[in-house]
C-alpha positions, 0 to 999 in steps of 0.5 A: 260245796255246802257247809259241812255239819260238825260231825261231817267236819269231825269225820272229815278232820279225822286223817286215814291212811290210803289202802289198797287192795291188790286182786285176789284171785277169785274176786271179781273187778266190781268186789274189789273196787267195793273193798276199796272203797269200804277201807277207805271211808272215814265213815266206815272207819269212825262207825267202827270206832263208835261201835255204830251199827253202820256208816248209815248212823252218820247219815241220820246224825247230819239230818238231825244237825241240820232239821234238829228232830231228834231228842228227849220225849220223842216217839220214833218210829223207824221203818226198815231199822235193820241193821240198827243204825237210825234206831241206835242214834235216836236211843242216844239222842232220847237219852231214855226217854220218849218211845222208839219202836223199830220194824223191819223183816229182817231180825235187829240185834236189841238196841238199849231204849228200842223196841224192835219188832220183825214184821212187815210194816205194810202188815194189817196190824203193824199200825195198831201194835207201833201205836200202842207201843209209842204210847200215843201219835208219833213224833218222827217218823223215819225211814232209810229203806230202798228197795232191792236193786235191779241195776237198771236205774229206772227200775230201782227209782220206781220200786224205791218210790213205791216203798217211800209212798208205802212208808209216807201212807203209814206215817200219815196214819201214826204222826202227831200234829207237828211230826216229821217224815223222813225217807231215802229217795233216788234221782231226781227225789220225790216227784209228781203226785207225791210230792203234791199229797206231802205240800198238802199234808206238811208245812215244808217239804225239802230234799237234803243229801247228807256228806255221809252220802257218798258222793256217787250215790243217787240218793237224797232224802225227802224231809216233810216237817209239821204235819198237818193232821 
């Protein structure tokens, strides 16, 4: 097993007791099963007693721990921020400094130090409005967003590939000399001609799974660090 970041070792550390769900009439074997798992993660149980919009704020924590991105002056752009998670802990981390603007279709609760728009970020103007708002180049740009799934694996790789090139087109057009990219990917990660674009355009290019992935999931992330304009 890998070395565990500190707040992996914080959640880890921190005991639960076992719950079990008994089977409700109306509830099908796959929603029970999900239940389940919910009661019992330590991530799902350490969010709510952080106030963490969701058990996904961990997964940023540990990518930050490990690639150390995050932090005063900042200007961060988070791509899909419902329902506010990435963009909560990097308001924490810029500790009200920098610029964090947030976009996503679906409404975002306001977050303290956050800008957050309800917009396609594919959109004509979406580059222009986040640039202006940052008050100049991004320095992050991040992304936590997957497509919707279909059930069939291949599928769901190729439309979430396609959200990843979409949000690794527009973080090319708003990152500073120096910026870094960040997006969830699937299997085997990001592959083929994207990956060679992200070598030509970044200093480093690596795939990391933080521990707040659960560990039957399929998804990784891709982090492209020093931009090279």
């Amino acid at each position: 097993m890998a070395n565990l970041t500190k707040s992996a070792k914080q959640v880890r550390g921190r005991k639960m007791l076992a719950v079990k769900v008994k089977n409700a009439k109306y509830n099908t074997v796959s929603s029970n099963r999900w239940l389940q798992r919910q009661l019992n993660d330590p991530y799902v149980a350490e969010a709510q007693r952080l106030k963490y919009r969701s058990r996904a704020a961990f997964k940023l924590i540990q990518l930050d721990e490990k690639f150390h991105f995050l932090g005063r002056g900042k200007r961060i752009v988070d791509l899909g921020c419902a329902p506010g998670g990435w963009t909560q802990i990097a308001a924490m981390r810029n500790k009200g400094s920098g610029e964090i603007v947030g976009m996503d279709l679906l409404p975002t609760e306001p977050i303290e130090g956050a800008i957050l728009l309800q917009q396609d970020f594919t959109s004509q103007d979406a580059t222009d409005k986040i640039k202006a708002l940052l008050h100049g180049p991004a320095d992050v740009v991040m992304s936590d967003m997957a497509a919707n799934t279909t059930g069939v694996q291949n599928i769901d790789h190729l439309r979430t590939i396609a959200l990843v090139e979409a949000a690794y087109e527009f973080a090319k057009e708003i990152l500073a000399e120096g910026g870094i990219f960040i997006a969830k990917v699937f299997q085997g990660g990001t592959e083929g001609e994207l990956l060679n674009d992200m070598k030509k355009h970044f200093s480093k290019v690596v795939h990391h799974k933080p521990d707040a992935s659960r560990q039957d999931s399929v998804e990784t992330y891709v982090v492209a660090i020093g931009f090279k304009g």
